[in-house]
N, C-alpha and C positions, 0 to 999 in steps of 0.2 A: 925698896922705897917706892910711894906712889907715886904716880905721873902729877904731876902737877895741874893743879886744875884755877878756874877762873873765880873770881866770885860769881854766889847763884848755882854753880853746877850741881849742887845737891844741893837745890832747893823744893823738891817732890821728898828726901828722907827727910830734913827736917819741917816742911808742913806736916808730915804724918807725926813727926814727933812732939812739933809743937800743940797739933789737935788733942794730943793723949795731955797735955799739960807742961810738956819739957821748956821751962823755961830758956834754958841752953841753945835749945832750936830757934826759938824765935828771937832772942838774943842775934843768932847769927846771921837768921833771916832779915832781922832790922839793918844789922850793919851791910850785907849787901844790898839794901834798896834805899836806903834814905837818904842819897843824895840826888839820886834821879827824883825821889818823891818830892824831896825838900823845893829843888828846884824849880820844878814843875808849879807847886802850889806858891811860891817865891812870884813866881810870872803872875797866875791866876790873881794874886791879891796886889800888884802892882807896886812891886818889889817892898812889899811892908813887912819885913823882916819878924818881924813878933808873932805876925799875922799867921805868917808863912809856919813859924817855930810851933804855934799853938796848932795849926790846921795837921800838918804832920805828925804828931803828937798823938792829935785825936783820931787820925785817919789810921796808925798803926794801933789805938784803943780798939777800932773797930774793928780792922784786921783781926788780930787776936780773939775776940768776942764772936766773929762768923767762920774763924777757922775752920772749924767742924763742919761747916757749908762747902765749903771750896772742892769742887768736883775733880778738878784734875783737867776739864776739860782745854783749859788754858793753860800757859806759862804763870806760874804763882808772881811775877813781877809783873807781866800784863791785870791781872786779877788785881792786884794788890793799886798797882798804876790808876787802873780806872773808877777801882772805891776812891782813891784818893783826890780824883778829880770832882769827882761827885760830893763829897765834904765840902769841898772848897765851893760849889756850884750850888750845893744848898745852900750857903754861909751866904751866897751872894742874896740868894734868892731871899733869905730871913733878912738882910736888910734893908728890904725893899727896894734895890737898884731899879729905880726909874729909864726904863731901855731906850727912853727918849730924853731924858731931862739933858739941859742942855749944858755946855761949856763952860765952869766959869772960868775968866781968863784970872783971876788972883790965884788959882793953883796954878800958874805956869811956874815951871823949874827953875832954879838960879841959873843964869848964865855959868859954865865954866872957865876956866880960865887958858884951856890948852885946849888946844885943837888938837882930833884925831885920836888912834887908842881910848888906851884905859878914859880920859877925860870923855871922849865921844861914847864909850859906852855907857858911861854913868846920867850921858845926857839923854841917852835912846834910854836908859833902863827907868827915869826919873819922869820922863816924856809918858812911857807906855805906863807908867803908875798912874801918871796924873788925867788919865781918860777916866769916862762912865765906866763904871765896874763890869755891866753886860759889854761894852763895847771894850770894853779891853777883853772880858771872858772870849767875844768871838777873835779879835785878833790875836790873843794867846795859841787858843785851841787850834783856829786854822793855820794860822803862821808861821807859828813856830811848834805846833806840837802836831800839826800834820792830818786833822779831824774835819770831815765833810761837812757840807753846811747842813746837811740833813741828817747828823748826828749831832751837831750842835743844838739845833731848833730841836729838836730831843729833849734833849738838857735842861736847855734854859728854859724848855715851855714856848716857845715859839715859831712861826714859820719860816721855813727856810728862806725864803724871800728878805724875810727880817734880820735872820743873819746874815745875809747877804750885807740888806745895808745896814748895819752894824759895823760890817767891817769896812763897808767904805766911806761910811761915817770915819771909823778908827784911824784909818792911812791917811784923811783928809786931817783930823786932827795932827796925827803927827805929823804930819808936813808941816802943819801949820806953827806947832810948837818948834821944831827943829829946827823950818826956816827963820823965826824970832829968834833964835839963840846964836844965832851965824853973825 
């Protein structure tokens, strides 16, 4: 019998098999990464569920379609990770998110009705959607997804300075939302 292995551990044979065409492989490959991918572009598009379903969707189209590209030189979920960040990072970019435009206050979130948990996360997850799309990109990527500000200013096309305040643009808003919902 074999040893038991994780999801992802053979994911180096089935990228080789998925590049030759094996639908099977990349079948498998999908199911071990699409819930980190899901989540990740879930954050990115400020928890806009559809948004997030269609980005993912299309970020494993293009997986699939640069297979044959993928060196080896990374981890295929790293590889696969950072396409999918960048879909999401152009999508922002095609709709023209204004990296300055400012707040408006009729997207604030509904009050909840319970304090704390599940209730308090839906108000931090409704809070971080309802920011500038660049200013929530930088307090995704840094925050919570762990990305330097001079790989962000990468990304989005600007300088790192600007991510900078972007993000402290981001924390000011959430404050500012989170304390209004208290």
């Amino acid at each position: 019998m074999p040893p038991a292995t994780h999801p992802g551990s053979h994911d180096a044979d089935d990228v080789r098999a998925a590049a030759t065409g094996d639908h099977d492989a990349f079948q498998r490959l999908y199911q071990a990464h699409v819930g980190r991918i899901h989540g990740a572009l879930l954050r990115l598009t400020g928890y806009d569920r559809a948004r997030a379903e269609d980005l993912t969707q299309e970020a494993f189209v293009r997986a699939w379609q640069k297979l044959s590209g993928f060196r080896h030189e990374s981890a295929f979920g790293t590889w696969l990770y950072r396409l999918a960040v960048n879909v999401a990072l152009m999508e922002i970019r095609a709709r023209a998110a204004d990296p300055v435009s400012t707040f408006d206050d009729d997207q604030l979130p509904e009050t909840g009705q319970t304090p704390f948990c599940a209730a308090e996360r839906d108000e931090l997850e409704r809070a971080i959607g309802s920011l500038p799309p660049r200013a929530r990109a930088v307090l995704v990527l840094h925050d919570i997804e762990g990305w330097r500000h001079e790989d962000i200013a990468a990304e989005l096309g600007m300088a790192a300075g600007t991510s900078k305040a972007q993000l402290h643009r981001a924390r000011g808003l959430l404050r500012k939302i989170l304390g209004e919902l208290r």
